[in-house]
PQR file of N, CA, C, O and H, with PARSE charges and radii, in Angstrom:
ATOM      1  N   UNK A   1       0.838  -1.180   0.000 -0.4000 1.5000
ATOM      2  CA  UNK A   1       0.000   0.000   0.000 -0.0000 2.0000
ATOM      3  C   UNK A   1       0.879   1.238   0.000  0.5500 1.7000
ATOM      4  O   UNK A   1       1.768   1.565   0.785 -0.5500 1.4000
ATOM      5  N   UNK A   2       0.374   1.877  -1.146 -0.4000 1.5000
ATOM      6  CA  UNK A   2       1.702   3.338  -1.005 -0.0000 2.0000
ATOM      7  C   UNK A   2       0.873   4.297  -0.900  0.5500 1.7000
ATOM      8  O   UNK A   2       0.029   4.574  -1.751 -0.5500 1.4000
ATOM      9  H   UNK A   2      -0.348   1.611  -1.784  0.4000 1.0000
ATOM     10  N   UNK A   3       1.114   5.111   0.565 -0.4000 1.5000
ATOM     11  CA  UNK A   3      -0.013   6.170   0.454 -0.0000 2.0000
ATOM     12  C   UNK A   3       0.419   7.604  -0.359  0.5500 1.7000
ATOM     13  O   UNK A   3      -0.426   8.420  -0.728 -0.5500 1.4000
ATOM     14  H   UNK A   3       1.800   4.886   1.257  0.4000 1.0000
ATOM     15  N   UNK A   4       1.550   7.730  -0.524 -0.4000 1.5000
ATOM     16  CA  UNK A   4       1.516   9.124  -1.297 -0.0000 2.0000
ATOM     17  C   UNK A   4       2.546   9.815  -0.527  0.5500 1.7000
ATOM     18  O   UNK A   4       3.432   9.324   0.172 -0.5500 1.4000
ATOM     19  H   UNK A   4       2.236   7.067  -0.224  0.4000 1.0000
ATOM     20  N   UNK A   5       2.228  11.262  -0.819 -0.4000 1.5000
ATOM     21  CA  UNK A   5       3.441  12.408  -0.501 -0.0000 2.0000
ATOM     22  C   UNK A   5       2.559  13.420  -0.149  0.5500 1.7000
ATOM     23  O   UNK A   5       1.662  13.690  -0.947 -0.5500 1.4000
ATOM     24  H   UNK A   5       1.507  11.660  -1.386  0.4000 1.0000
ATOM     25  N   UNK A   6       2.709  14.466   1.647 -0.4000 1.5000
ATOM     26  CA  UNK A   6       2.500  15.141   1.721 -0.0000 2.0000
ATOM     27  C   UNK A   6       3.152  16.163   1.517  0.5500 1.7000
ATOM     28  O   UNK A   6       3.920  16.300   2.469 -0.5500 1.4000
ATOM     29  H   UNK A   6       3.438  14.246   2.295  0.4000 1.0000
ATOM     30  N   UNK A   7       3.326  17.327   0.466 -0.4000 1.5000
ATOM     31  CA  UNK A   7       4.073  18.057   0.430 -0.0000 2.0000
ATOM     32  C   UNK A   7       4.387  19.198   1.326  0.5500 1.7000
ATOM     33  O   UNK A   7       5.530  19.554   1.614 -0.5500 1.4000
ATOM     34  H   UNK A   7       2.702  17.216  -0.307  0.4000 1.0000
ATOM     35  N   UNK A   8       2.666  20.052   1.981 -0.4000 1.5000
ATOM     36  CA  UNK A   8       3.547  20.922   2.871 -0.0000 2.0000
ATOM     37  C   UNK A   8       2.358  20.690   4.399  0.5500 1.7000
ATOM     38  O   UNK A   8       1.133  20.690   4.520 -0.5500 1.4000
ATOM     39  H   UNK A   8       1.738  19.763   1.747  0.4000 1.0000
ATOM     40  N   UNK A   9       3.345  20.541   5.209 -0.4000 1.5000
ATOM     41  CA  UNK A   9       2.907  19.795   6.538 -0.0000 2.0000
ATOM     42  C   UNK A   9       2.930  21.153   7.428  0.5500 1.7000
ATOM     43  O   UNK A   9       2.595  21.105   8.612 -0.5500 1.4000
ATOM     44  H   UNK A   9       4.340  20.541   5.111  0.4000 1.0000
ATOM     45  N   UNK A  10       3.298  22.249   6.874 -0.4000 1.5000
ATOM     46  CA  UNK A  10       3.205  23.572   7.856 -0.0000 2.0000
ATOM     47  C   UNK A  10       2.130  23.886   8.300  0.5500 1.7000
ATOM     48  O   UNK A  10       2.243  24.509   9.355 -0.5500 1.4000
ATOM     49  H   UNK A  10       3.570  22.288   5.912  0.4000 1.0000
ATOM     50  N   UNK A  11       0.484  23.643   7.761 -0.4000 1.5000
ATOM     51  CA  UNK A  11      -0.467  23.745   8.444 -0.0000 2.0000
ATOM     52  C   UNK A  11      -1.153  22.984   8.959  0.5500 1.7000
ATOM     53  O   UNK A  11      -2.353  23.239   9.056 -0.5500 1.4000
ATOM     54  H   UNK A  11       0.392  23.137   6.904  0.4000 1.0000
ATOM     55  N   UNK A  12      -0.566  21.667   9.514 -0.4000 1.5000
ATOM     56  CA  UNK A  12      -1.336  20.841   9.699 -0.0000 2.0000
ATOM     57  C   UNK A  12      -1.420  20.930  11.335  0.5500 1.7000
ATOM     58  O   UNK A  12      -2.287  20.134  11.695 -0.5500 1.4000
ATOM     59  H   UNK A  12       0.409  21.459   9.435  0.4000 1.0000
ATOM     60  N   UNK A  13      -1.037  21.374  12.073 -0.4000 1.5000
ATOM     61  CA  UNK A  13      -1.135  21.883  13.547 -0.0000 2.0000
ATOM     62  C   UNK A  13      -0.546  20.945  14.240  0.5500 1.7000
ATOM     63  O   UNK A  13      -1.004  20.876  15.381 -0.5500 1.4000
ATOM     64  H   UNK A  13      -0.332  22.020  11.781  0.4000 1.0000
ATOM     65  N   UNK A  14       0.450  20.046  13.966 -0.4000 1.5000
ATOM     66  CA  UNK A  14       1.388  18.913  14.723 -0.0000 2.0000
ATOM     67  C   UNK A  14       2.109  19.898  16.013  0.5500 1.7000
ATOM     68  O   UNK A  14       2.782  20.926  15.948 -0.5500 1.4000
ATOM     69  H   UNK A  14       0.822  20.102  13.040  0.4000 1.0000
ATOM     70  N   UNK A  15       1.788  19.342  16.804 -0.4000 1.5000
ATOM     71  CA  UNK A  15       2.652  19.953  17.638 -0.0000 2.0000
ATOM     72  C   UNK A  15       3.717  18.795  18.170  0.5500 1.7000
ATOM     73  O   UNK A  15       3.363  17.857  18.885 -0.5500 1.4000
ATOM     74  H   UNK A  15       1.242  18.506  16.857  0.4000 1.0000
ATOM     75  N   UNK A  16       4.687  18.945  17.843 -0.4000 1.5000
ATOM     76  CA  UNK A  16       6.010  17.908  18.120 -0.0000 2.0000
ATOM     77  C   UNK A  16       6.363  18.458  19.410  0.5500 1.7000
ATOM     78  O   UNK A  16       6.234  19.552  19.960 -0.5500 1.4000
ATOM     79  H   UNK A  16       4.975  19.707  17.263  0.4000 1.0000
ATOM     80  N   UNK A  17       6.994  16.999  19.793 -0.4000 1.5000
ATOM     81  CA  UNK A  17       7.564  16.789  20.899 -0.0000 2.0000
ATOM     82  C   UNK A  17       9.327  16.822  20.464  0.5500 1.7000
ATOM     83  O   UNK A  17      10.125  17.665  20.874 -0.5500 1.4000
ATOM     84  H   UNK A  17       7.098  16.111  19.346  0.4000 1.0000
ATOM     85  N   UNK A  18       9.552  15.995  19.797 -0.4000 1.5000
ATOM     86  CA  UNK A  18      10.441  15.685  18.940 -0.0000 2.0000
ATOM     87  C   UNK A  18      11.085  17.113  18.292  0.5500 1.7000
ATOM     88  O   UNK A  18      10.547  17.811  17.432 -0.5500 1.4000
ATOM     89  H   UNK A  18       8.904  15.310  19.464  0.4000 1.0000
ATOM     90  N   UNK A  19      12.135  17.301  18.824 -0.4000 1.5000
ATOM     91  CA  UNK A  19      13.031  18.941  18.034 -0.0000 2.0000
ATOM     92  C   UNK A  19      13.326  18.605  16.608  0.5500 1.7000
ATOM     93  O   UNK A  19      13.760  19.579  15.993 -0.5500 1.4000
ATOM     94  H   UNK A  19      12.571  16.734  19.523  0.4000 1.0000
ATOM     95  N   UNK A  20      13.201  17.352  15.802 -0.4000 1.5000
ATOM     96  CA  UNK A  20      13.287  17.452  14.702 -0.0000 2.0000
ATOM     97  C   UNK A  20      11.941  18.000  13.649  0.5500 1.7000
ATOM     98  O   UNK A  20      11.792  18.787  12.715 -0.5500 1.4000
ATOM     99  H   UNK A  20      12.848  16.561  16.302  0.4000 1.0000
ATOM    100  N   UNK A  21      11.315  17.280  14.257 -0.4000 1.5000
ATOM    101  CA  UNK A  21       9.950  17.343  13.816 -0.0000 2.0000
ATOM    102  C   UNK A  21       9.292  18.956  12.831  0.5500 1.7000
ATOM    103  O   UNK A  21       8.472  18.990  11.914 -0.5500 1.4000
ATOM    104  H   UNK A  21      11.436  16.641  15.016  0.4000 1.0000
ATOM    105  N   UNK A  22       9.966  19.976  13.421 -0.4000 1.5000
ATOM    106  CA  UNK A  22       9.380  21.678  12.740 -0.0000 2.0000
ATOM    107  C   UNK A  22      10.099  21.220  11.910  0.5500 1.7000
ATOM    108  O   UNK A  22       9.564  21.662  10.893 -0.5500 1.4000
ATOM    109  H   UNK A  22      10.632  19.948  14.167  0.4000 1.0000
ATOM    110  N   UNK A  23      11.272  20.419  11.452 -0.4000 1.5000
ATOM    111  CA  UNK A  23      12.001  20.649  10.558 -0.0000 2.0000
ATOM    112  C   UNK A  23      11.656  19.893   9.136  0.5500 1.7000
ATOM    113  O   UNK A  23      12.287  19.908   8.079 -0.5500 1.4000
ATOM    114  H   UNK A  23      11.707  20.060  12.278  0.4000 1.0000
ATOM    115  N   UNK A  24      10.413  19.219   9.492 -0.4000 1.5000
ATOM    116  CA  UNK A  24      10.142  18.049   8.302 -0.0000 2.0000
ATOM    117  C   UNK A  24       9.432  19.130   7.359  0.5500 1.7000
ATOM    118  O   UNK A  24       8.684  19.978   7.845 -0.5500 1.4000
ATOM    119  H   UNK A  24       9.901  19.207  10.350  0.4000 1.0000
ATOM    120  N   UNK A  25       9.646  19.075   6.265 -0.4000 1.5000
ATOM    121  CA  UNK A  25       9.008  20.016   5.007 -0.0000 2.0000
ATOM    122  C   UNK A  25       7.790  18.700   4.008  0.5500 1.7000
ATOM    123  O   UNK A  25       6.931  18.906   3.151 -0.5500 1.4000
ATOM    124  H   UNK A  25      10.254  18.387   5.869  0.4000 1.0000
ATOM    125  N   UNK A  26       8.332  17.306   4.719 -0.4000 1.5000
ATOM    126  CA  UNK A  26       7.503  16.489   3.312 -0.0000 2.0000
ATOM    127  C   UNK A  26       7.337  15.064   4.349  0.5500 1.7000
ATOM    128  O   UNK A  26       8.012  14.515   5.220 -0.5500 1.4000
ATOM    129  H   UNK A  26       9.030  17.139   5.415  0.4000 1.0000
ATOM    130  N   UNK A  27       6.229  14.887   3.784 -0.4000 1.5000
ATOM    131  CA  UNK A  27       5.511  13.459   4.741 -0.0000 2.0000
ATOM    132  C   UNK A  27       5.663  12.442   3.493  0.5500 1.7000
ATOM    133  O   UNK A  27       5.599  12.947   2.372 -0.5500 1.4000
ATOM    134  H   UNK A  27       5.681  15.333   3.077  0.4000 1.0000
ATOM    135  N   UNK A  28       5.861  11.024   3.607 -0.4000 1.5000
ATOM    136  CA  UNK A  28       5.743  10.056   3.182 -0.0000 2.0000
ATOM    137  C   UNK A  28       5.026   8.966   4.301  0.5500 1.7000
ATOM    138  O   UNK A  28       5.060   8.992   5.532 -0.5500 1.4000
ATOM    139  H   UNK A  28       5.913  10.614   4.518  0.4000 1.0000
ATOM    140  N   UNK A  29       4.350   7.980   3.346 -0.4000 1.5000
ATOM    141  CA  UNK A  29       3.819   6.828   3.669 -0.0000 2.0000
ATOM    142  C   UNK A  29       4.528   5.668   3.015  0.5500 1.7000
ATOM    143  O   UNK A  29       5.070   5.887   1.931 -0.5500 1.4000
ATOM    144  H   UNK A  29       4.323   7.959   2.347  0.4000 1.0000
ATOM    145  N   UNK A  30       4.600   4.254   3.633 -0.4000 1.5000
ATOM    146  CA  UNK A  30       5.058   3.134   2.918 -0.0000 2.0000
ATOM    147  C   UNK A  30       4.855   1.880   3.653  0.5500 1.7000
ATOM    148  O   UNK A  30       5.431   1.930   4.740 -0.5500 1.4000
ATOM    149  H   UNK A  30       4.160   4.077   4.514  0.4000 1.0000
ATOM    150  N   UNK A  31       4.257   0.799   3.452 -0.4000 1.5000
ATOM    151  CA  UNK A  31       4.127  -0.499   3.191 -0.0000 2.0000
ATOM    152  C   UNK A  31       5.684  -0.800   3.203  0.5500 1.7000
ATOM    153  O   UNK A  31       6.444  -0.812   4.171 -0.5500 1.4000
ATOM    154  H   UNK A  31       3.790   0.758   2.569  0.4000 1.0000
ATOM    155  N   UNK A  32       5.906  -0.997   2.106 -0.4000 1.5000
ATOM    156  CA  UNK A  32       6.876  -1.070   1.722 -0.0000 2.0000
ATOM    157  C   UNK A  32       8.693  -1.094   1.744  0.5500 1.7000
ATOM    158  O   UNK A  32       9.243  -0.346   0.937 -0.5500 1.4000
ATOM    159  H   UNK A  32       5.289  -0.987   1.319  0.4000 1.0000
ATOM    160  N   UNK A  33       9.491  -1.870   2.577 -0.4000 1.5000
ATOM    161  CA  UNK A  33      10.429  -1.900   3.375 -0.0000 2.0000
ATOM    162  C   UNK A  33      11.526  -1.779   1.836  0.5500 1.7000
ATOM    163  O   UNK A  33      11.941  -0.631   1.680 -0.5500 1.4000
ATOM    164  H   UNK A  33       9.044  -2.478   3.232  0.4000 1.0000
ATOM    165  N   UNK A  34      11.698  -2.142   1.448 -0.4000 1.5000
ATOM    166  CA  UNK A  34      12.549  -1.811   0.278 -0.0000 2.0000
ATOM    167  C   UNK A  34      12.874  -0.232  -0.094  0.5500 1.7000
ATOM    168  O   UNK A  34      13.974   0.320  -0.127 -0.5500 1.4000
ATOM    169  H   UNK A  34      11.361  -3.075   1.575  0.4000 1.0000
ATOM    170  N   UNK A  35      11.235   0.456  -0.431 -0.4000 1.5000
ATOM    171  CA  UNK A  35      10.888   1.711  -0.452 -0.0000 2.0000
ATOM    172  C   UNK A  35      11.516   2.216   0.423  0.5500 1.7000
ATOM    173  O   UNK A  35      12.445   2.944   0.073 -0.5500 1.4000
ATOM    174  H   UNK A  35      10.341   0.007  -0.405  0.4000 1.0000
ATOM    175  N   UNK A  36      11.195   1.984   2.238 -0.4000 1.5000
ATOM    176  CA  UNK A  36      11.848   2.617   2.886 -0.0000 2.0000
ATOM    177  C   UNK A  36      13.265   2.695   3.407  0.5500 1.7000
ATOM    178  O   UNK A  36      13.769   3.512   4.178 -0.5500 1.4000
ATOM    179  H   UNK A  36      10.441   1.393   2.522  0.4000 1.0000
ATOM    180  N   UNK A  37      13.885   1.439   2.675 -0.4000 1.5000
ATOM    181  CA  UNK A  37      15.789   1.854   2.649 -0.0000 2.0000
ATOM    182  C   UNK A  37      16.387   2.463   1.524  0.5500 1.7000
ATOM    183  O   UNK A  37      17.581   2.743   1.419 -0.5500 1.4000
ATOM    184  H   UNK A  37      13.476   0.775   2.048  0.4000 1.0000
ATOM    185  N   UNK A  38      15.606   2.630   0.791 -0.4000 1.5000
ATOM    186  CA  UNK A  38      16.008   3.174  -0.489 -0.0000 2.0000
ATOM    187  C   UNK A  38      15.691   5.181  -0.085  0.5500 1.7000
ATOM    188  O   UNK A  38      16.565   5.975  -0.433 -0.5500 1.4000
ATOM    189  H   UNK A  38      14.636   2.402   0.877  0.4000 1.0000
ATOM    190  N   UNK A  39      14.705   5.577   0.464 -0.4000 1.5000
ATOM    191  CA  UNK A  39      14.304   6.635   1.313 -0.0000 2.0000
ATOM    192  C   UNK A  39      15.278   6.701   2.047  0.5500 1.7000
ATOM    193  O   UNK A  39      15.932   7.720   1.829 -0.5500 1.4000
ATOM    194  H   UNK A  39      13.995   4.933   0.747  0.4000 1.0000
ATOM    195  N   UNK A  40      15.685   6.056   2.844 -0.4000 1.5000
ATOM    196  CA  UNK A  40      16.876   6.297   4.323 -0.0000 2.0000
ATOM    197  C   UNK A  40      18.428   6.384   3.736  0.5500 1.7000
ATOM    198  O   UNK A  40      19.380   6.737   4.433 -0.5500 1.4000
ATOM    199  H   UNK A  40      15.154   5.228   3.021  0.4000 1.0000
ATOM    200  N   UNK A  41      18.524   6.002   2.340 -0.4000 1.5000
ATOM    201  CA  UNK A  41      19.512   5.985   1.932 -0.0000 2.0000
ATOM    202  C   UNK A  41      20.108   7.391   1.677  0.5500 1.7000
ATOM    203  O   UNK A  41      21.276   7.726   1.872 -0.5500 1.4000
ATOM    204  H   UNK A  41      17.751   5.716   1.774  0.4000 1.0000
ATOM    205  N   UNK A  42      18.879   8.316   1.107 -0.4000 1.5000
ATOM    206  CA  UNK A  42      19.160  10.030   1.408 -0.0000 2.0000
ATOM    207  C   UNK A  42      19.287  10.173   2.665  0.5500 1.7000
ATOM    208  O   UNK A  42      18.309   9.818   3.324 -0.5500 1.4000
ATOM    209  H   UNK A  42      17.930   8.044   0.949  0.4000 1.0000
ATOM    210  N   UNK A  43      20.321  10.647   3.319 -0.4000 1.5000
ATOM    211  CA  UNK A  43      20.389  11.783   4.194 -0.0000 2.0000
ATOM    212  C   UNK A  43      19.934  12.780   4.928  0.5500 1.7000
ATOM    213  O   UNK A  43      20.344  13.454   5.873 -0.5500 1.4000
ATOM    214  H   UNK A  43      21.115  10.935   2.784  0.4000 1.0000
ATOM    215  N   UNK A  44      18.433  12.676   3.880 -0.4000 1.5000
ATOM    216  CA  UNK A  44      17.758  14.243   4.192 -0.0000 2.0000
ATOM    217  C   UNK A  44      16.369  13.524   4.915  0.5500 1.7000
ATOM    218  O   UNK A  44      15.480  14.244   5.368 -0.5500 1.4000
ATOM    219  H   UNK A  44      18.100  12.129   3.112  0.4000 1.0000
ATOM    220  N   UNK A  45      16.310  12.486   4.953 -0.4000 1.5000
ATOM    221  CA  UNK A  45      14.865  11.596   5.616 -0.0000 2.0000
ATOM    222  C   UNK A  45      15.233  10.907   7.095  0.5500 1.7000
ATOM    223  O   UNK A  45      16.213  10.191   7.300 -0.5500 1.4000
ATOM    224  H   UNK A  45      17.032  11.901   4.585  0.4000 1.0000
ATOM    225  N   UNK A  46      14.069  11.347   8.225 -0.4000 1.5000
ATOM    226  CA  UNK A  46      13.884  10.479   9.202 -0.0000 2.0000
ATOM    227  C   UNK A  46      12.775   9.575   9.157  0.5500 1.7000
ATOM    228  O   UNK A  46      11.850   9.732   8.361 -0.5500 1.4000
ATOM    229  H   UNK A  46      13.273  11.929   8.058  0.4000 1.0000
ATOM    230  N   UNK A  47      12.832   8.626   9.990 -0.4000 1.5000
ATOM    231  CA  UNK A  47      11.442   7.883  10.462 -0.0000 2.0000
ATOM    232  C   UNK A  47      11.005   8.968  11.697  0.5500 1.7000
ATOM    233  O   UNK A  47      11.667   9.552  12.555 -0.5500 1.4000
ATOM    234  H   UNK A  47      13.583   8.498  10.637  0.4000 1.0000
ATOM    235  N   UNK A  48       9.301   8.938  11.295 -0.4000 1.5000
ATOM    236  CA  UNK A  48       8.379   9.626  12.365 -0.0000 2.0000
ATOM    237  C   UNK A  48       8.131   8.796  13.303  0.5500 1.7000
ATOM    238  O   UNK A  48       8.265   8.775  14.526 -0.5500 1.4000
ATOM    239  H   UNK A  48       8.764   8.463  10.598  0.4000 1.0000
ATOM    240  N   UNK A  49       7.562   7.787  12.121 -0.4000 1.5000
ATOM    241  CA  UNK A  49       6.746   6.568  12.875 -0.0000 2.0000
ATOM    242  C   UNK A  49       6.784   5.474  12.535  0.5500 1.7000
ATOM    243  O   UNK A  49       7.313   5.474  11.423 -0.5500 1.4000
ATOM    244  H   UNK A  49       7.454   7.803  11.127  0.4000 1.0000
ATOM    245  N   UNK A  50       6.402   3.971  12.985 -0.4000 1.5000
ATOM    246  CA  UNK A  50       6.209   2.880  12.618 -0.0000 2.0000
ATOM    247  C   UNK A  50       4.956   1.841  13.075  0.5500 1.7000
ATOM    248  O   UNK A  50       5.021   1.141  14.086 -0.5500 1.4000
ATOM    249  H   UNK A  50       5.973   3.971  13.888  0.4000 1.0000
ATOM    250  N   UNK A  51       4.338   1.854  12.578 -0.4000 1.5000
ATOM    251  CA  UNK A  51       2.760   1.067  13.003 -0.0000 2.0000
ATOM    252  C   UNK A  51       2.503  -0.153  12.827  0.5500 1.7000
ATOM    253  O   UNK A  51       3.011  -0.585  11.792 -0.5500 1.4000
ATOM    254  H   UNK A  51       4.285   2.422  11.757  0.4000 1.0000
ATOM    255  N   UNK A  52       1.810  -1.036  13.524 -0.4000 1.5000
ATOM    256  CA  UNK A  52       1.676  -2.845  13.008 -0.0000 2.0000
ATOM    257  C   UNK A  52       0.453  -2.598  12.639  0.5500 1.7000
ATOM    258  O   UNK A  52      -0.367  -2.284  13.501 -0.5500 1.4000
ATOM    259  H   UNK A  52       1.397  -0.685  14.365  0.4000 1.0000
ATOM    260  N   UNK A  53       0.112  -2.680  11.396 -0.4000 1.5000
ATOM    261  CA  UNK A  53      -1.213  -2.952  11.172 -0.0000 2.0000
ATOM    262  C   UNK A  53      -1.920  -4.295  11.226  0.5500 1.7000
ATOM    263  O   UNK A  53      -1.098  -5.176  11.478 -0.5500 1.4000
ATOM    264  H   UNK A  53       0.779  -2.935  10.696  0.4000 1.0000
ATOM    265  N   UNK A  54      -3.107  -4.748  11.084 -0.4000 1.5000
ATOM    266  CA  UNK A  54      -3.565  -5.714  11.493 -0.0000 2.0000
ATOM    267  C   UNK A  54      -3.851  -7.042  10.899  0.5500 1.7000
ATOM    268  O   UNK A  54      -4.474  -7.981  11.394 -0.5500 1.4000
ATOM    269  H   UNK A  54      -3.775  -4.032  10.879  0.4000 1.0000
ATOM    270  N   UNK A  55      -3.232  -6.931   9.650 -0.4000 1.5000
ATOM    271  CA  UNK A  55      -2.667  -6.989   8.243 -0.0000 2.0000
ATOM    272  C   UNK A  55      -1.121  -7.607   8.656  0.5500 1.7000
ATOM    273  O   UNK A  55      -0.604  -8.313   7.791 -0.5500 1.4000
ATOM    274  H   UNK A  55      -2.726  -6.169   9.247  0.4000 1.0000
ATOM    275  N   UNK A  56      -0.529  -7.438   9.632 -0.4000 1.5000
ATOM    276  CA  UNK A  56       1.052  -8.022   9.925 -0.0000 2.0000
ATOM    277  C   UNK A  56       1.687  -6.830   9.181  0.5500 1.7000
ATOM    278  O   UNK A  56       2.771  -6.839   9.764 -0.5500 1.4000
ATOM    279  H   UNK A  56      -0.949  -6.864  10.335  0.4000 1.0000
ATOM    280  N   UNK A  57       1.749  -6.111   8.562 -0.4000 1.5000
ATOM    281  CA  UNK A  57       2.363  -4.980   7.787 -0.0000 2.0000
ATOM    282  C   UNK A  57       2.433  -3.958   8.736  0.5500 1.7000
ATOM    283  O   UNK A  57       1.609  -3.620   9.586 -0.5500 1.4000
ATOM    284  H   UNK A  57       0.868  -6.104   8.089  0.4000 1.0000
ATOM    285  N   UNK A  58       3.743  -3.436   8.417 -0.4000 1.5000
ATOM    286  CA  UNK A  58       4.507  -2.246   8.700 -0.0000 2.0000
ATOM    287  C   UNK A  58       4.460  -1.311   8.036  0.5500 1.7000
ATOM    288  O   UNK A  58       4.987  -1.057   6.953 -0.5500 1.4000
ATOM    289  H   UNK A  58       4.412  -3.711   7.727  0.4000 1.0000
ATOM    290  N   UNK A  59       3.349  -0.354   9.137 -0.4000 1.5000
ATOM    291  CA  UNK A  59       3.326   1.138   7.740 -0.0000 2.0000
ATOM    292  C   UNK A  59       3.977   2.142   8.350  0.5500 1.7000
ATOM    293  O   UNK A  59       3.494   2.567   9.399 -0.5500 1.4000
ATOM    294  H   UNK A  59       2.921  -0.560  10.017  0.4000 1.0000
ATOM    295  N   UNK A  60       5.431   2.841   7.727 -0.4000 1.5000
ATOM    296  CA  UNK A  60       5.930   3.778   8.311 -0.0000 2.0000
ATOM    297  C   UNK A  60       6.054   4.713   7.658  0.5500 1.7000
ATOM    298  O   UNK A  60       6.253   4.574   6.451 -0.5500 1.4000
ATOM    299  H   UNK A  60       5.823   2.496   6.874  0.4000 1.0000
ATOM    300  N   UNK A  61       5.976   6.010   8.259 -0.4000 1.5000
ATOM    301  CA  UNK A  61       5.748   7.412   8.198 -0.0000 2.0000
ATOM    302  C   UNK A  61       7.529   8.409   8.158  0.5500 1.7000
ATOM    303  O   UNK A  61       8.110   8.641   9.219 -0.5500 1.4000
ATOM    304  H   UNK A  61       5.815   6.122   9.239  0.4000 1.0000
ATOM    305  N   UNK A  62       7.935   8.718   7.217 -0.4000 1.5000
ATOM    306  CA  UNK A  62       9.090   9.059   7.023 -0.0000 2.0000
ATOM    307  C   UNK A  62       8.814  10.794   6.646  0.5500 1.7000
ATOM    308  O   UNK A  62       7.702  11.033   6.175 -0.5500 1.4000
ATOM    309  H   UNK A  62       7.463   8.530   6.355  0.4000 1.0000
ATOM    310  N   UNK A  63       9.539  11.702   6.787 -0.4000 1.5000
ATOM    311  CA  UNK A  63       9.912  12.790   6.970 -0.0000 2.0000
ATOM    312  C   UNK A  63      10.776  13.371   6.458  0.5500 1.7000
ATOM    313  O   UNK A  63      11.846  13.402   7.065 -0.5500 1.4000
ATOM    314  H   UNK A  63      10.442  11.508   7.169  0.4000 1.0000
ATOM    315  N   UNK A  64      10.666  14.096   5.082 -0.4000 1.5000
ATOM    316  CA  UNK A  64      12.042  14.907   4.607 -0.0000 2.0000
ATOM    317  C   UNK A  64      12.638  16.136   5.315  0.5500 1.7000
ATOM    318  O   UNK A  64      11.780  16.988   5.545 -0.5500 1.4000
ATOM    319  H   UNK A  64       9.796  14.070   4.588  0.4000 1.0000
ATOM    320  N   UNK A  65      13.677  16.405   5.655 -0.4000 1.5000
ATOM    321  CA  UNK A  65      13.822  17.542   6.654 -0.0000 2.0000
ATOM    322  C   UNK A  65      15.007  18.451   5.478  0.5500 1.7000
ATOM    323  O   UNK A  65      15.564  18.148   4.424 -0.5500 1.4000
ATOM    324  H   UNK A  65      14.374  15.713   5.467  0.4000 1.0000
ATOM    325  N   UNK A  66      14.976  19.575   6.296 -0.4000 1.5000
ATOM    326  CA  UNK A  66      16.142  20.160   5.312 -0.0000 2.0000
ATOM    327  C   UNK A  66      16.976  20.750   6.614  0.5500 1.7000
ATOM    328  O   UNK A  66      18.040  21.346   6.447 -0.5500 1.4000
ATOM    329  H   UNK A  66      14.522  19.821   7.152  0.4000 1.0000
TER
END
């Protein structure tokens, strides 16, 4: 399941805990574990999050920062 690309996350009213977090400019979704080392392989991406869905799948939430 590939959910897409949020491009601008400035109004979405997140209030982070996390000091990286103001810094994310772009949301990703992914199923997809391949997807997401190929993502981690830039420099410029964290993991937000990681979820078990109920499904046995791992959907994680990655973060472009600048």
């Amino acid at each position: 399941m590939k959910v897409g690309v949020i491009k601008d996350v400035s109004g979405m009213g997140i209030r982070p805990q996390n000091p990286v977090l103001p810094m994310v400019k772009e949301v990703r979704q992914t199923t997809d574990v391949a997807e997401v080392a190929a993502i981690m392989s830039n420099m410029d991406w964290v993991v937000i999050a990681a979820t078990m869905g109920g499904d046995g799948k791992c959907l994680f939430t990655l973060g472009r920062v600048n």
